[in-house]
C-alpha positions as CSV (number, residue, x, y, z in Angstrom):
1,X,0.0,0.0,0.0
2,X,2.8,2.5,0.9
3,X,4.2,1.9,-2.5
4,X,1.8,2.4,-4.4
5,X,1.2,6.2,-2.3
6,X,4.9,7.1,-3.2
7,X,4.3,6.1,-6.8
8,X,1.2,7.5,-6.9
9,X,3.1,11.3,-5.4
10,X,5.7,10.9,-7.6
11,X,3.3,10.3,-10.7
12,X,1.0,14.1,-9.3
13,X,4.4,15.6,-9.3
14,X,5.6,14.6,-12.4
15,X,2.3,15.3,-14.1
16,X,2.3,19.2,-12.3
17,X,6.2,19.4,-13.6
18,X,5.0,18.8,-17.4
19,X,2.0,21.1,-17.2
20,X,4.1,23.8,-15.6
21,X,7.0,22.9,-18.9
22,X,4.3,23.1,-21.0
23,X,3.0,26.3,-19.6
24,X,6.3,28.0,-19.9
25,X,6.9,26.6,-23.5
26,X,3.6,28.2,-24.5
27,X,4.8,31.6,-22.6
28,X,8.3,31.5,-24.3
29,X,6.6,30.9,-27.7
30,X,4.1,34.2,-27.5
31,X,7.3,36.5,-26.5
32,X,9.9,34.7,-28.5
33,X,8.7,37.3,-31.6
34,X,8.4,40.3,-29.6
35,X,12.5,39.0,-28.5
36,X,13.5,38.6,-32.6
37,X,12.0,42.0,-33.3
38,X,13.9,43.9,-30.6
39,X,17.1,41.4,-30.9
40,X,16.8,42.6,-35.1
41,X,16.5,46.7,-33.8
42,X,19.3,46.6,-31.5
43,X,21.4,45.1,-34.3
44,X,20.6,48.0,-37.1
45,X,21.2,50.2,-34.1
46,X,25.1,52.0,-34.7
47,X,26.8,53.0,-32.0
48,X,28.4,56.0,-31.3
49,X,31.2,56.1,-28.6
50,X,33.0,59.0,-27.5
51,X,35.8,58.7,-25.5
52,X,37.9,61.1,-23.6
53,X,41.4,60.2,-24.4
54,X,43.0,63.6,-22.9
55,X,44.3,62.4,-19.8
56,X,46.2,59.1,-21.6
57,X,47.2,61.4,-24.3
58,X,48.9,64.1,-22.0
59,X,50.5,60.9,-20.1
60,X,52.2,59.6,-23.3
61,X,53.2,63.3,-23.7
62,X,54.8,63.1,-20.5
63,X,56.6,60.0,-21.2
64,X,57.7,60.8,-24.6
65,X,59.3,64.2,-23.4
66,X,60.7,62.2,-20.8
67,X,62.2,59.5,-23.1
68,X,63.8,62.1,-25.4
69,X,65.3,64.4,-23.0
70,X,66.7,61.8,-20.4
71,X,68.7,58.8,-21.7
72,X,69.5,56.2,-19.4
73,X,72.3,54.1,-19.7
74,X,73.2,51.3,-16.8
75,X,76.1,51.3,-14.8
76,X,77.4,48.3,-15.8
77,X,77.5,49.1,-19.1
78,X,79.6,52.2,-19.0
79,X,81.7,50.1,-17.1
80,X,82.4,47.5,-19.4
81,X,82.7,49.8,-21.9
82,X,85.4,51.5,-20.1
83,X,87.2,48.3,-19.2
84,X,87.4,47.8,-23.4
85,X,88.8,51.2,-24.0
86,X,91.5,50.6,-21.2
87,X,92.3,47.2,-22.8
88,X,92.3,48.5,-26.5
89,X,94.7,51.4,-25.0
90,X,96.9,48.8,-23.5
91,X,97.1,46.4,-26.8
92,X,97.7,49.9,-29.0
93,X,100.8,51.2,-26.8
94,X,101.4,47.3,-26.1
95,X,101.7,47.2,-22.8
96,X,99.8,43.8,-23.4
């Protein structure tokens, strides 16, 4: 007997799941137009953006200014280049 109660519950609650699918099927299919028509608008729609590029502008400016006025050159490097001068020196008056 209690079998048959748990089938019989499962069987009201599958039976309310596929009226409330079929519900929502027949909801989806009355808006689905109304969706295509506004989907097909938003797609002829052109855009226009306008974006303030001032402040990155001025920035690049600054960095460009920056960049040509100031060159950087790493320790290391005037040092080995001073190293090869010495040697070349050297080897020219040989002393090597």
């Amino acid at each position: 007997m209690r079998k048959n109660l748990s089938q019989q519950k499962l069987l009201e609650i599958l039976c309310s799941e596929i009226e409330i699918l079929q519900q929502t099927s027949k909801n989806i299919k009355e808006v689905a137009p109304e969706i295509a028509k506004q989907l097909a608008e938003l797609r002829r729609t052109k855009l226009k953006v306008d974006l303030n590029t001032y402040k990155l502008e001025e920035l690049l400016w600054k960095h460009m200014r920056d960049v040509n006025t100031k060159a950087v050159v790493p320790k290391w490097f005037i040092t080995l280049v001073a190293i090869v001068i010495v040697l070349l020196l050297a080897q020219s008056f040989g002393i090597l």
